[in-house]
N, CA, C and O atoms as CSV, one atom per row, in Angstrom:
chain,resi,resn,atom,element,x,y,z
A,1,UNK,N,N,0.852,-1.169,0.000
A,1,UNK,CA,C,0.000,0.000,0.000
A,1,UNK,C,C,0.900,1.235,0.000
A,1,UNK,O,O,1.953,1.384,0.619
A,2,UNK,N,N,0.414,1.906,-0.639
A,2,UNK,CA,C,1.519,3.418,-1.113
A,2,UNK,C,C,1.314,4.311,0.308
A,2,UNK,O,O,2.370,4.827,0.673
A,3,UNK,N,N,0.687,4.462,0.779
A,3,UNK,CA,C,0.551,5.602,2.386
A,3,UNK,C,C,-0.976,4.896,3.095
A,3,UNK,O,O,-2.159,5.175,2.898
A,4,UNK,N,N,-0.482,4.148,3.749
A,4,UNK,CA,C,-1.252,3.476,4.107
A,4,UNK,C,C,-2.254,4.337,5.682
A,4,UNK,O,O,-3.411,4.115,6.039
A,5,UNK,N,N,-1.397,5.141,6.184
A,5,UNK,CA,C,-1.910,6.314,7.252
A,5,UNK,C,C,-2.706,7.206,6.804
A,5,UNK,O,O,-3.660,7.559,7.498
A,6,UNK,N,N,-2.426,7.881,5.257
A,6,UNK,CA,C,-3.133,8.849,4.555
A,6,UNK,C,C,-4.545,8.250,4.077
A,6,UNK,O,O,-5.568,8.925,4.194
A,7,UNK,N,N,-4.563,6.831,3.481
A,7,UNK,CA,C,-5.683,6.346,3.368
A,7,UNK,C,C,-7.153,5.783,4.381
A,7,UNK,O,O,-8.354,5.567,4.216
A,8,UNK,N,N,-5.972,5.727,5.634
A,8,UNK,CA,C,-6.765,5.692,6.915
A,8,UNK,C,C,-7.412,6.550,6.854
A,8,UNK,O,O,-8.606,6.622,6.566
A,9,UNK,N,N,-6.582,7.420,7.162
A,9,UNK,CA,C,-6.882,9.505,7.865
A,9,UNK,C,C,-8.386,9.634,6.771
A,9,UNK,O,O,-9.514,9.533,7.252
A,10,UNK,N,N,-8.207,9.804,5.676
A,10,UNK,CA,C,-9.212,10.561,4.535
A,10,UNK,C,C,-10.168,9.251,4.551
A,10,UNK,O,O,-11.160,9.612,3.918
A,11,UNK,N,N,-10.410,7.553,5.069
A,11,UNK,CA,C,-11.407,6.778,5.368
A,11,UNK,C,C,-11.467,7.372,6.537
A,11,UNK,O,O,-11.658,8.574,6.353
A,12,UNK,N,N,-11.396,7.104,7.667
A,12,UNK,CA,C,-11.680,7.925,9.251
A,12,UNK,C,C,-12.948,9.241,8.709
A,12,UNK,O,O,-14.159,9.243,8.925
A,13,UNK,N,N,-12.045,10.335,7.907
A,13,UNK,CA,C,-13.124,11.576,7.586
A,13,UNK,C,C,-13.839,11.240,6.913
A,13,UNK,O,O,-14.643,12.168,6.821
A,14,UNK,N,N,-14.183,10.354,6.220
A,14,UNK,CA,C,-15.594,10.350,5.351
A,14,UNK,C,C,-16.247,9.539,6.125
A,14,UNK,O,O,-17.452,9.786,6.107
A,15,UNK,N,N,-15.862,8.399,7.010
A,15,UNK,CA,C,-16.880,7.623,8.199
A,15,UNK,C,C,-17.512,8.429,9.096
A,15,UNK,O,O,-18.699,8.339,9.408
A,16,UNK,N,N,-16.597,9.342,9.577
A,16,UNK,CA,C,-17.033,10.704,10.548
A,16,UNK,C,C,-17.826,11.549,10.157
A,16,UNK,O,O,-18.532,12.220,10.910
A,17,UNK,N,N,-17.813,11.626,8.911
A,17,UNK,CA,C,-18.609,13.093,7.823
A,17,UNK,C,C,-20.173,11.677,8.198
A,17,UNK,O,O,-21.037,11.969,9.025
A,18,UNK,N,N,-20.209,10.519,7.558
A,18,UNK,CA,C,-21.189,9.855,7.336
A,18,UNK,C,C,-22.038,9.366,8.796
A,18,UNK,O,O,-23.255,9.333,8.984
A,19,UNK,N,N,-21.079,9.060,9.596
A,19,UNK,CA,C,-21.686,9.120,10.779
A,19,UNK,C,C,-22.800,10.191,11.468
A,19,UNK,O,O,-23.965,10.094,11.852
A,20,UNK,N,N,-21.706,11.354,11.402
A,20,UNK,CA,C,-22.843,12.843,11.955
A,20,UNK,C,C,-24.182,12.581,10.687
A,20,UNK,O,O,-25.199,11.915,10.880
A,21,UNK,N,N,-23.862,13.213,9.580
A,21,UNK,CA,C,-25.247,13.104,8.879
A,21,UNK,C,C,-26.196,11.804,9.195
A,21,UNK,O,O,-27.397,12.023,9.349
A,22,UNK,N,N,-25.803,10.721,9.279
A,22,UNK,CA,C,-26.585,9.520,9.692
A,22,UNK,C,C,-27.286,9.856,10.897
A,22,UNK,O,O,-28.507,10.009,10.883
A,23,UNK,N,N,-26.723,9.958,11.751
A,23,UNK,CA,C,-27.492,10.216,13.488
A,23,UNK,C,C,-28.164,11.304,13.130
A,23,UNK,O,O,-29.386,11.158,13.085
A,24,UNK,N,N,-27.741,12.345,12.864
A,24,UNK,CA,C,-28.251,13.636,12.873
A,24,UNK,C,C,-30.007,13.317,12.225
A,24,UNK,O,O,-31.107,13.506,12.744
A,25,UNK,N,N,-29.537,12.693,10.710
A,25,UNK,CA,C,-31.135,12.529,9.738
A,25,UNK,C,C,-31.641,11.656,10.661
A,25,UNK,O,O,-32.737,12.039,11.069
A,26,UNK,N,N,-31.201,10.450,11.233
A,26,UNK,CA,C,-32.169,9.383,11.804
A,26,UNK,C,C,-32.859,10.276,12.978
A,26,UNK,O,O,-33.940,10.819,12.748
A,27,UNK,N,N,-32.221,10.419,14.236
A,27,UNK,CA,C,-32.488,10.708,15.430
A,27,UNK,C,C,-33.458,12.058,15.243
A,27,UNK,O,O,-34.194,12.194,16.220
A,28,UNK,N,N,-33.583,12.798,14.508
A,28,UNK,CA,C,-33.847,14.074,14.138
A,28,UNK,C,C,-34.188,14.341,12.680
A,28,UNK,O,O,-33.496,15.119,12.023
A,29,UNK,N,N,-35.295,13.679,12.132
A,29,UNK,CA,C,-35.437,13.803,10.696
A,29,UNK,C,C,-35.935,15.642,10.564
A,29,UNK,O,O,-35.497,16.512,9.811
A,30,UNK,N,N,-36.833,15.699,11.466
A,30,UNK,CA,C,-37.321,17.348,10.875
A,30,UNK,C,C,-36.088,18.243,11.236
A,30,UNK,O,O,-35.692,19.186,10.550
A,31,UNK,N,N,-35.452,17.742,12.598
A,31,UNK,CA,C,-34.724,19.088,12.373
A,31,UNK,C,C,-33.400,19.482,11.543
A,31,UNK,O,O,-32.747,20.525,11.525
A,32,UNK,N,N,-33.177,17.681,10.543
A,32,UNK,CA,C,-32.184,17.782,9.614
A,32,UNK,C,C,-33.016,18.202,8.358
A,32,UNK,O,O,-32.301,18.697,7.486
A,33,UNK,N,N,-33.995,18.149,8.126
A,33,UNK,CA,C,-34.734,19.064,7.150
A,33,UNK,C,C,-34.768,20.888,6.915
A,33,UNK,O,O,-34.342,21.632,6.032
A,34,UNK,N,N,-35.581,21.114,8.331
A,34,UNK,CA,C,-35.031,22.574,8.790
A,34,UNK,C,C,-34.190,23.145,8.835
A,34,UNK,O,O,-34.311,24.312,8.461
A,35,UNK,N,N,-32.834,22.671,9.316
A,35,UNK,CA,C,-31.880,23.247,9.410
A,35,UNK,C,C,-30.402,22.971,8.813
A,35,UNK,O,O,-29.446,23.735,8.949
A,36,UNK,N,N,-30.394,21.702,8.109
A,36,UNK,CA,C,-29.132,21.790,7.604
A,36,UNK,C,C,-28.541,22.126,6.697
A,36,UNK,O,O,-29.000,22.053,5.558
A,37,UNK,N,N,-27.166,22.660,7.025
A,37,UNK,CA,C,-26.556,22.601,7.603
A,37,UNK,C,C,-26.181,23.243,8.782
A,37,UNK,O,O,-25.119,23.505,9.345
A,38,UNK,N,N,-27.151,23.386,8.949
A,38,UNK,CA,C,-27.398,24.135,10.728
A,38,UNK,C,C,-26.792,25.622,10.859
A,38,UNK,O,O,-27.376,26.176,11.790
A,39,UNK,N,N,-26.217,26.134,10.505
A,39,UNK,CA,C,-26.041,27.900,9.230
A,39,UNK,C,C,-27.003,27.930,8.438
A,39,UNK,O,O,-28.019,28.595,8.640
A,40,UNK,N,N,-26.824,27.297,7.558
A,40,UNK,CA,C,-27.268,27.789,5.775
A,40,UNK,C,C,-29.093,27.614,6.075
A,40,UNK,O,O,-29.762,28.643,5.984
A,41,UNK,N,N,-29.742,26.400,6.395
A,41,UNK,CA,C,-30.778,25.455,5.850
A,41,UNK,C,C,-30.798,25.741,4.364
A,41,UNK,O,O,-31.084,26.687,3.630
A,42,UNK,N,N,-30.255,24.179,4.222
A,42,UNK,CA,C,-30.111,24.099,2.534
A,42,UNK,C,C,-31.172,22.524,2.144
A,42,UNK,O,O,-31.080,21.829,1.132
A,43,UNK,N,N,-31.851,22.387,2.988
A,43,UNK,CA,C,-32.494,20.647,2.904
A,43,UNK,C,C,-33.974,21.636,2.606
A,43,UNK,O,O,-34.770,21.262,1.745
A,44,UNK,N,N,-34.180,22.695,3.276
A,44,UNK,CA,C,-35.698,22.818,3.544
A,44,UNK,C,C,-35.894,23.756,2.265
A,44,UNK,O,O,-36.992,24.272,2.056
A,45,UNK,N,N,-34.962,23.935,1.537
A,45,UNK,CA,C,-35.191,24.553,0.125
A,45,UNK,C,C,-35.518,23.640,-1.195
A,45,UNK,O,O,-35.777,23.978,-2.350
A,46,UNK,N,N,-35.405,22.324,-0.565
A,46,UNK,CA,C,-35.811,21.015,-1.786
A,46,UNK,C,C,-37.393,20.590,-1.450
A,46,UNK,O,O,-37.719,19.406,-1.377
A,47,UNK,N,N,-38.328,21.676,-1.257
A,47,UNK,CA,C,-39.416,20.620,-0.172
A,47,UNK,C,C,-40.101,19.825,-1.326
A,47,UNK,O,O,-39.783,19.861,-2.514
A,48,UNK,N,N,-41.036,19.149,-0.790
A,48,UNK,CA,C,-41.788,18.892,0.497
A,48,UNK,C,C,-40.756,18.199,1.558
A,48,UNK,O,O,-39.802,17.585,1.081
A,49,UNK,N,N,-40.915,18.277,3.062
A,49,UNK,CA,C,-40.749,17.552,3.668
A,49,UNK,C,C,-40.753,16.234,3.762
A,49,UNK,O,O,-41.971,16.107,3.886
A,50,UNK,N,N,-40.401,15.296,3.795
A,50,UNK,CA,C,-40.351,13.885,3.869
A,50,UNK,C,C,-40.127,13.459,5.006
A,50,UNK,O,O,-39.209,14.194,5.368
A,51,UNK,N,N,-40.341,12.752,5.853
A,51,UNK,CA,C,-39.583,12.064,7.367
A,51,UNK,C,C,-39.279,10.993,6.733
A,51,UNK,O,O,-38.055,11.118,6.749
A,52,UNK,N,N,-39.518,9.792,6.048
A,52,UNK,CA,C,-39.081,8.331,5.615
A,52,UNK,C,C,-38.107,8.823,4.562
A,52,UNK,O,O,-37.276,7.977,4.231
A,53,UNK,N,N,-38.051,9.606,4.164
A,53,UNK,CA,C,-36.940,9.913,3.400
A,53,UNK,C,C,-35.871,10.050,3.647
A,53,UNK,O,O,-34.877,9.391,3.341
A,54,UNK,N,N,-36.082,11.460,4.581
A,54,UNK,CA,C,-34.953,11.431,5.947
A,54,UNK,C,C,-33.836,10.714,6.284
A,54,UNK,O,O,-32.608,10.645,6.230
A,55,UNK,N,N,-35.366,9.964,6.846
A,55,UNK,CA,C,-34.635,8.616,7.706
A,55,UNK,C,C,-33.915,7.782,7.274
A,55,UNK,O,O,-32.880,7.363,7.794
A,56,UNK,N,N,-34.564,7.352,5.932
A,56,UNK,CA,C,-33.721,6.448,4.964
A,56,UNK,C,C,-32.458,7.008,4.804
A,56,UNK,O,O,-31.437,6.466,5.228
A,57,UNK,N,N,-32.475,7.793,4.366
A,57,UNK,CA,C,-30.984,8.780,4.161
A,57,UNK,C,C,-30.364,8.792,5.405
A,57,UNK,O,O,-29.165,8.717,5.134
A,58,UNK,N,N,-30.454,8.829,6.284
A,58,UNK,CA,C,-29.563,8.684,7.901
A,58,UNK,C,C,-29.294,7.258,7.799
A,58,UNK,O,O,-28.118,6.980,7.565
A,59,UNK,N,N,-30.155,6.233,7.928
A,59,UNK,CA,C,-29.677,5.097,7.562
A,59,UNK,C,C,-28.238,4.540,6.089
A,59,UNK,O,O,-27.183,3.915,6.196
A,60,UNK,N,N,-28.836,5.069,5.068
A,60,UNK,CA,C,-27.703,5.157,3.663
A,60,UNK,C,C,-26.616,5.347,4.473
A,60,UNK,O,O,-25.743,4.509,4.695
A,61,UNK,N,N,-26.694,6.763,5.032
A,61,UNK,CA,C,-25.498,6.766,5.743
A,61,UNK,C,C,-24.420,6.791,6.498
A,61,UNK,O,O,-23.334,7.370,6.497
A,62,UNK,N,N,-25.479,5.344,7.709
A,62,UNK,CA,C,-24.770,4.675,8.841
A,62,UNK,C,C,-24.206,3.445,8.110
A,62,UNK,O,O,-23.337,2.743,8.628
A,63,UNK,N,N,-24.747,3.193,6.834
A,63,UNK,CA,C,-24.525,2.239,6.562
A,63,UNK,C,C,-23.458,2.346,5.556
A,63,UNK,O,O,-22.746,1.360,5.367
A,64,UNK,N,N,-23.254,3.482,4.853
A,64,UNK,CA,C,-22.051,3.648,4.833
A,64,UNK,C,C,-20.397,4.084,5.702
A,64,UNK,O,O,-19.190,4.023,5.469
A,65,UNK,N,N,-21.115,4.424,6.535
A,65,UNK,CA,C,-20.102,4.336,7.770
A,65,UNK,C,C,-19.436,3.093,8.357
A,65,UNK,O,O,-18.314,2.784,8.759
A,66,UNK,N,N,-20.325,2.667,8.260
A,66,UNK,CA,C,-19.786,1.254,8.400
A,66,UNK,C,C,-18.706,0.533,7.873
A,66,UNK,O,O,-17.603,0.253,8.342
A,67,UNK,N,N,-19.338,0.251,6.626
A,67,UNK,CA,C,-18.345,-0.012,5.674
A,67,UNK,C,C,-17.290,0.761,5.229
A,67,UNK,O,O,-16.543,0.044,4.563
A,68,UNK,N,N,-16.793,2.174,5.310
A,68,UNK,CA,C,-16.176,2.859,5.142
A,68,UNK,C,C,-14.859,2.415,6.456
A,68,UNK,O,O,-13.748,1.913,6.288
A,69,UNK,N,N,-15.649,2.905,7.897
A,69,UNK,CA,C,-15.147,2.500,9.013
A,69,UNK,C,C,-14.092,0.870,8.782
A,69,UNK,O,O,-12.873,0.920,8.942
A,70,UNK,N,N,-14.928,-0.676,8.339
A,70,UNK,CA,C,-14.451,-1.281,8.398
A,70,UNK,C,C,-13.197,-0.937,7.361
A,70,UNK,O,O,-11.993,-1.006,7.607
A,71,UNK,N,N,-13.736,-0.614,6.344
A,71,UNK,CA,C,-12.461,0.004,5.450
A,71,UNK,C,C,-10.757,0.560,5.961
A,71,UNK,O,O,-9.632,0.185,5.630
A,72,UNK,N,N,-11.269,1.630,6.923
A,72,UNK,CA,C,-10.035,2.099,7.603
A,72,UNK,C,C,-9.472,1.199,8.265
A,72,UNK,O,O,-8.244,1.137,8.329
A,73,UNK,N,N,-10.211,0.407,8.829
A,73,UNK,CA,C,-9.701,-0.936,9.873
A,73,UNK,C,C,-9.049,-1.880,9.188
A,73,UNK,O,O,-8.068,-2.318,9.790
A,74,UNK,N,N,-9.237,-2.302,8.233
A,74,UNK,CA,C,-8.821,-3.561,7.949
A,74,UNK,C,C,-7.669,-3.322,7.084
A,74,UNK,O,O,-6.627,-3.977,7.119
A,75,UNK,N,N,-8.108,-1.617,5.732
A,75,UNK,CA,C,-6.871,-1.062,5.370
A,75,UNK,C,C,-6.705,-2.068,4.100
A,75,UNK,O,O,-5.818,-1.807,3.287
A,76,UNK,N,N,-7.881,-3.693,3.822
A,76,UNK,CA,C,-7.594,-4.305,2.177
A,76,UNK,C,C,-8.228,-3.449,1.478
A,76,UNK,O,O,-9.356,-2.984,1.639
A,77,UNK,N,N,-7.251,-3.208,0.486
A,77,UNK,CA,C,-6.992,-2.580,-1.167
A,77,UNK,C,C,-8.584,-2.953,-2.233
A,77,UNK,O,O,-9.212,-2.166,-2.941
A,78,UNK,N,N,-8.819,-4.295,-1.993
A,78,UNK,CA,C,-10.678,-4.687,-2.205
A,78,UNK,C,C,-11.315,-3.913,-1.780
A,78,UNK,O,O,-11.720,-2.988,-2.485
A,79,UNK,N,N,-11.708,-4.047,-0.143
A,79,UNK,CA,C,-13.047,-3.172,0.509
A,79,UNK,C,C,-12.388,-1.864,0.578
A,79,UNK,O,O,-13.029,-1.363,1.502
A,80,UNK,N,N,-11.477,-0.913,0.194
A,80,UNK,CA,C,-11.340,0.419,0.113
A,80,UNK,C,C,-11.781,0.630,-1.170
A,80,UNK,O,O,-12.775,1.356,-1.202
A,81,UNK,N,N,-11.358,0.221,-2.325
A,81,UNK,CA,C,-12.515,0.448,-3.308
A,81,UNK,C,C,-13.719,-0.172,-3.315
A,81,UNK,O,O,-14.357,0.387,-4.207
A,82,UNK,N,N,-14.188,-0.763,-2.967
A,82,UNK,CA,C,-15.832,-1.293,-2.791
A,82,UNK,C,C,-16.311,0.201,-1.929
A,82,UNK,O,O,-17.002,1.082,-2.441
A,83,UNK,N,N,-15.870,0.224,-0.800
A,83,UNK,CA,C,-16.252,1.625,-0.335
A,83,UNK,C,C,-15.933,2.663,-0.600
A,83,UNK,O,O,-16.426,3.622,-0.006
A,84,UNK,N,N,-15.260,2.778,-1.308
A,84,UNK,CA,C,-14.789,4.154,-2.455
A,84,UNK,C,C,-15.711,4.368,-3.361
A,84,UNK,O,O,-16.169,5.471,-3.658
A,85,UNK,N,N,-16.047,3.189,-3.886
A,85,UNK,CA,C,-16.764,2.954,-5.202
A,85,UNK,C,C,-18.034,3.589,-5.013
A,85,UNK,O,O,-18.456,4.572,-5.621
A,86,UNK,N,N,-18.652,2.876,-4.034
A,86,UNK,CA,C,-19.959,2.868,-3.460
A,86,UNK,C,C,-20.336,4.429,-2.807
A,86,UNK,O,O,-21.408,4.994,-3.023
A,87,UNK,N,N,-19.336,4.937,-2.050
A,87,UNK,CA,C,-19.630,6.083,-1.959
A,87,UNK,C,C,-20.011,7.512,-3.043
A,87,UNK,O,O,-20.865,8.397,-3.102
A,88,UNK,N,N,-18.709,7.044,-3.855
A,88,UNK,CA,C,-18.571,7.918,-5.338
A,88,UNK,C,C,-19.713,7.846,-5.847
A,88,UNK,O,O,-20.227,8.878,-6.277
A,89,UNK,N,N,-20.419,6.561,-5.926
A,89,UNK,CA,C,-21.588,6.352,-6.351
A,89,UNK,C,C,-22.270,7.031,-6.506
A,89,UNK,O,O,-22.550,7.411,-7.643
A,90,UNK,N,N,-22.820,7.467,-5.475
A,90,UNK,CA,C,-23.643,7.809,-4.511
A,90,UNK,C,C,-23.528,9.440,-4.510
A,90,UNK,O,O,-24.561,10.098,-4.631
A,91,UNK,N,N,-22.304,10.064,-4.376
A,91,UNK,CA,C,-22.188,11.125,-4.166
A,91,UNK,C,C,-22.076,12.016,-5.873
A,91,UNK,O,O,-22.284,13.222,-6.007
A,92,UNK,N,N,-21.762,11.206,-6.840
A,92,UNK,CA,C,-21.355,12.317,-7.738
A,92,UNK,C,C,-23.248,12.768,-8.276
A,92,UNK,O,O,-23.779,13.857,-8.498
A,93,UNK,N,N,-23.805,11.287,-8.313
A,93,UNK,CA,C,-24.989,12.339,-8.866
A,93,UNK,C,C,-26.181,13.204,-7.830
A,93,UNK,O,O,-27.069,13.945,-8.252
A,94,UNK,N,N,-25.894,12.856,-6.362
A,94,UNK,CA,C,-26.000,13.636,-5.526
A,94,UNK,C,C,-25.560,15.482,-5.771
A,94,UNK,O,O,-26.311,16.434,-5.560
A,95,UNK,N,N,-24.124,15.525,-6.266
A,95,UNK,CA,C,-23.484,16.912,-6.373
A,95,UNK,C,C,-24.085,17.318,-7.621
A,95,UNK,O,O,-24.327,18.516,-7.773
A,96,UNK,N,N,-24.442,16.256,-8.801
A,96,UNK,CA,C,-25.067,16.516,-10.149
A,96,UNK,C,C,-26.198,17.210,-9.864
A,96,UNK,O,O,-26.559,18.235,-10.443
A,97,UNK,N,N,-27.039,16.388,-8.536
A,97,UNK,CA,C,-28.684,16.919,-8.897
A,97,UNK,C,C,-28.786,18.504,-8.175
A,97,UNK,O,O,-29.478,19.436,-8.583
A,98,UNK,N,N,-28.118,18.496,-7.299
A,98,UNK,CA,C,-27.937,20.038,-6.464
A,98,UNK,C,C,-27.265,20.854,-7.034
A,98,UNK,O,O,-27.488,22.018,-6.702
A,99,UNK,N,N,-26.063,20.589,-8.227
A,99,UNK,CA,C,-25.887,21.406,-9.270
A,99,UNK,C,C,-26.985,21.981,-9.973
A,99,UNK,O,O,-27.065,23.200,-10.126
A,100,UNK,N,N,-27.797,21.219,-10.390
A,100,UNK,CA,C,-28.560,21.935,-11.558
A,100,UNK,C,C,-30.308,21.949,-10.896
A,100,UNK,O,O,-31.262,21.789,-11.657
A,101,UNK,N,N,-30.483,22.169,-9.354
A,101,UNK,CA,C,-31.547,22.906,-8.801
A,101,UNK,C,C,-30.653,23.899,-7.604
A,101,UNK,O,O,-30.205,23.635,-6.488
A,102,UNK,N,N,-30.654,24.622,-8.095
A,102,UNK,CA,C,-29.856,25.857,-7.206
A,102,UNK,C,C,-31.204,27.206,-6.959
A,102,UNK,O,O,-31.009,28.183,-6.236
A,103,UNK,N,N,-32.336,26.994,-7.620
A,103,UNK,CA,C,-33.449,27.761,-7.804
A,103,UNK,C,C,-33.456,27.878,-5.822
A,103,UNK,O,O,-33.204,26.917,-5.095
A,104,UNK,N,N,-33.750,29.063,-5.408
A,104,UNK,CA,C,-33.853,28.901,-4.124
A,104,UNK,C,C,-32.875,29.925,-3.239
A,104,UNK,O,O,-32.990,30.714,-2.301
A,105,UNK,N,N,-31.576,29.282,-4.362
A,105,UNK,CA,C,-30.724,29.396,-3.271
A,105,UNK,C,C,-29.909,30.648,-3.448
A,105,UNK,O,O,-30.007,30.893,-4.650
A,106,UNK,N,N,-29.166,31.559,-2.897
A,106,UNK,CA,C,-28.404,32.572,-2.712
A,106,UNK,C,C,-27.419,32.488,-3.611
A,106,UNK,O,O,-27.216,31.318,-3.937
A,107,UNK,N,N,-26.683,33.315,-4.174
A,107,UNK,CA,C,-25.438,33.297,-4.924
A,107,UNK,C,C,-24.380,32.833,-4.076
A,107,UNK,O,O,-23.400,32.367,-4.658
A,108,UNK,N,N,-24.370,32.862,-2.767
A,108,UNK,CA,C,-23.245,32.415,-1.837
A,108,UNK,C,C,-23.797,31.352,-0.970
A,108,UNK,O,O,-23.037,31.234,-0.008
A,109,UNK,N,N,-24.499,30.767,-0.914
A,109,UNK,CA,C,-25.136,29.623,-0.526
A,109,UNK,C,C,-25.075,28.686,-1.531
A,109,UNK,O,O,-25.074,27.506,-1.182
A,110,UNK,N,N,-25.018,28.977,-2.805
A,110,UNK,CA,C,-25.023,27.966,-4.079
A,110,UNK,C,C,-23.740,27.590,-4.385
A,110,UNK,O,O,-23.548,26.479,-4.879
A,111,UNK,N,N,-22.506,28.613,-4.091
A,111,UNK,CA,C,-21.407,28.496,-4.270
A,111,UNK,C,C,-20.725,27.388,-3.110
A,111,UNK,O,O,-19.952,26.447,-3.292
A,112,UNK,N,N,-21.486,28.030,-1.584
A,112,UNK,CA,C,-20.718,27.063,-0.755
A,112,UNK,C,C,-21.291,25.925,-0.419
A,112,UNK,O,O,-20.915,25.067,0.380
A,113,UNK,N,N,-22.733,26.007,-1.449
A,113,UNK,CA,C,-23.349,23.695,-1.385
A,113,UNK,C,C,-22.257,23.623,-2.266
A,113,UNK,O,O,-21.201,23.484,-1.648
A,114,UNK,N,N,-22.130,23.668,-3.485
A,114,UNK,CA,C,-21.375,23.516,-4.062
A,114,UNK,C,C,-19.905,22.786,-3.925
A,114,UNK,O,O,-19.446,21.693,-4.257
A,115,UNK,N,N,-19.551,23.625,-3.452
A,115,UNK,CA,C,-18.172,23.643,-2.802
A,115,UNK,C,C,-17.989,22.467,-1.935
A,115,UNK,O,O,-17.072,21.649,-1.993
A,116,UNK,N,N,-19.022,22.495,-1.096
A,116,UNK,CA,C,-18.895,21.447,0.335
A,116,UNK,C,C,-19.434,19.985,-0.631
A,116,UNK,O,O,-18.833,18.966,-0.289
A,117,UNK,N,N,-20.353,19.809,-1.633
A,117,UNK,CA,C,-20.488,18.427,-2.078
A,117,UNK,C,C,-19.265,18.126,-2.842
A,117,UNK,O,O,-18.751,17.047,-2.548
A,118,UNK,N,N,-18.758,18.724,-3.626
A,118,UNK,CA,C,-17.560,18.712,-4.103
A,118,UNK,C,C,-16.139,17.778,-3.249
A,118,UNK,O,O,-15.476,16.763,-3.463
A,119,UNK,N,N,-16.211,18.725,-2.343
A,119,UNK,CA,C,-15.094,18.354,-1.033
A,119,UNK,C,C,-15.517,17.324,-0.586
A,119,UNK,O,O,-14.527,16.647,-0.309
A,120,UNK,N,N,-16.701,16.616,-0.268
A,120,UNK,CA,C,-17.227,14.838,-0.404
A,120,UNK,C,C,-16.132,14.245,-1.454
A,120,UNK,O,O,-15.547,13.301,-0.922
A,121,UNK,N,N,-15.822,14.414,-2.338
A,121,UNK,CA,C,-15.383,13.516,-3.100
A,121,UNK,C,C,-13.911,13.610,-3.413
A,121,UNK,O,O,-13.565,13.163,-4.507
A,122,UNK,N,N,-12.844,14.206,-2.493
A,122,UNK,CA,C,-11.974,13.842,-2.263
A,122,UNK,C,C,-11.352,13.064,-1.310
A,122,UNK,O,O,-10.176,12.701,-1.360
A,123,UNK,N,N,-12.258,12.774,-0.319
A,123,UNK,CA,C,-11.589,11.821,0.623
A,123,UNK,C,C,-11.857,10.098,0.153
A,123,UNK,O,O,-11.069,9.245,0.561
A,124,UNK,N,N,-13.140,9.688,-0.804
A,124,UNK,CA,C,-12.581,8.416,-1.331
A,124,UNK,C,C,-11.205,8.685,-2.078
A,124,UNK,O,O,-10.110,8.155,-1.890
A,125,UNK,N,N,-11.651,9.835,-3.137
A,125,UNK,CA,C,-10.062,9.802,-4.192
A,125,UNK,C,C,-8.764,9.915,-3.667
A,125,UNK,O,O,-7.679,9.613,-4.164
A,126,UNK,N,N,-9.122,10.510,-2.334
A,126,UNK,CA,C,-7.216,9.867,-1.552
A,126,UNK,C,C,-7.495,8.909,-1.234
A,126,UNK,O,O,-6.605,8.172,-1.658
A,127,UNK,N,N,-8.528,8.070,-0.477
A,127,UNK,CA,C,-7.673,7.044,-0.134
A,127,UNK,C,C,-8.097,6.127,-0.940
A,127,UNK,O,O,-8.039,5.086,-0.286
A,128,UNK,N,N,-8.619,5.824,-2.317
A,128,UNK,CA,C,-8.090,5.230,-3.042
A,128,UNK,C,C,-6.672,5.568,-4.076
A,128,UNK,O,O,-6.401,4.703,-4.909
A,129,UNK,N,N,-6.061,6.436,-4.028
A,129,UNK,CA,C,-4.998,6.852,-4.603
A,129,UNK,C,C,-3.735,5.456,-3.368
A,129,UNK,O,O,-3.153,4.384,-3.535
A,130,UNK,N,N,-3.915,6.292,-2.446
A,130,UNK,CA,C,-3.234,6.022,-1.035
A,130,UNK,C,C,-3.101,4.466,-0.782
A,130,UNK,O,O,-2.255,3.857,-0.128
A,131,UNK,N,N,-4.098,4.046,-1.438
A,131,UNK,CA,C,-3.972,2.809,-0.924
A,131,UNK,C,C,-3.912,1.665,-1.863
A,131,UNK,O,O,-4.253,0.497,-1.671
A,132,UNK,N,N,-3.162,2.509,-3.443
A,132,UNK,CA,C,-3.031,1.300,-4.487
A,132,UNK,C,C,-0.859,0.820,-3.599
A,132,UNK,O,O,-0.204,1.208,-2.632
A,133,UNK,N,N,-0.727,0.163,-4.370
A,133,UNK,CA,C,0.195,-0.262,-4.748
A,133,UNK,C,C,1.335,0.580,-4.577
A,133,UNK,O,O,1.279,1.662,-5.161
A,134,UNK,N,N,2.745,0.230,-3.650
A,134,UNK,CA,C,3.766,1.298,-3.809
A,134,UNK,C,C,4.497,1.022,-5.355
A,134,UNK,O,O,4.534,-0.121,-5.810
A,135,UNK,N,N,4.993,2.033,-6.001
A,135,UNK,CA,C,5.205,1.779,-7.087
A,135,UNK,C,C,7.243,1.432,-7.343
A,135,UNK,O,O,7.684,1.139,-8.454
C-alpha cells in the first residue's frame, strides 16, 4: 500500500462526515430538514418535507459508515474500493442533482453547497490513490 496512514486519515473523515449526517437525519429527521446545515438550511429549500426519506438517508449513511469504518480498519486494497466505489456512487450524482436545482438558493449559498459536495469527493479519491500499490 503506497501511504497506508493517509488512506486511513481521509477513510476515518468520510466515516465521521457519514456518521454525523446519519445520526443527525435518523435521530432528528425534521430538524435535519429545517436546518441543515445548521447555518445555511439548505435541505428545507428542496421541499416537500419527507420524514421516511430522511430517515432512509440517515440510515444510507450509517450504513455507509460502516463499511467505510471497516475500510479504515482492515486497510484491504478490495473493501477500500468497494467503499470508495460505493460512496462515489452515490455522491457524484447527488453533487449533479444540487448542481442543476440551485433555484432557491443565494449566490453564496449555491457556491458554498457547491463547494462542500464537491469536497465529499476527495476523501474516497485519496484514499483510493493512497492505498493502491507502492510503485
Amino acid at each position: 500500500m503506497r501511504r497506508p496512514g493517509l488512506a486511513r486519515g481521509a477513510l476515518l473523515l468520510l466515516c465521521a462526515y457519514c456518521l454525523f449526517i446519519g445520526f443527525v437525519a435518523l435521530a432528528a429527521p425534521r430538524t435535519f430538514y429545517d436546518d441543515f446545515p445548521f447555518l445555511a438550511h439548505w435541505v428545507d429549500k428542496l421541499p416537500p418535507y419527507n420524514g421516511h426519506l430522511i430517515t432512509d438517508v440517515g440510515g444510507l449513511y450509517i450504513g455507509f459508515a460502516v463499511v467505510i469504518g471497516l475500510a479504515a480498519w482492515r486497510l484491504e486494497r478490495n473493501l477500500v474500493i468497494a467503499a470508495c466505489a460505493g460512496f462515489l456512487t452515490v455522491s457524484v450524482p447527488h453533487l449533479l442533482y444540487h448542481a442543476t436545482h440551485l433555484a432557491g438558493f443565494g449566490e453564496v449559498d449555491g457556491i458554498v453547497e457547491m463547494a462542500a459536495l464537491t469536497s465529499l469527493l476527495v476523501p474516497p479519491i485519496v484514499a483510493l490513490w493512497a492505498s493502491r500499490a507502492a510503485a
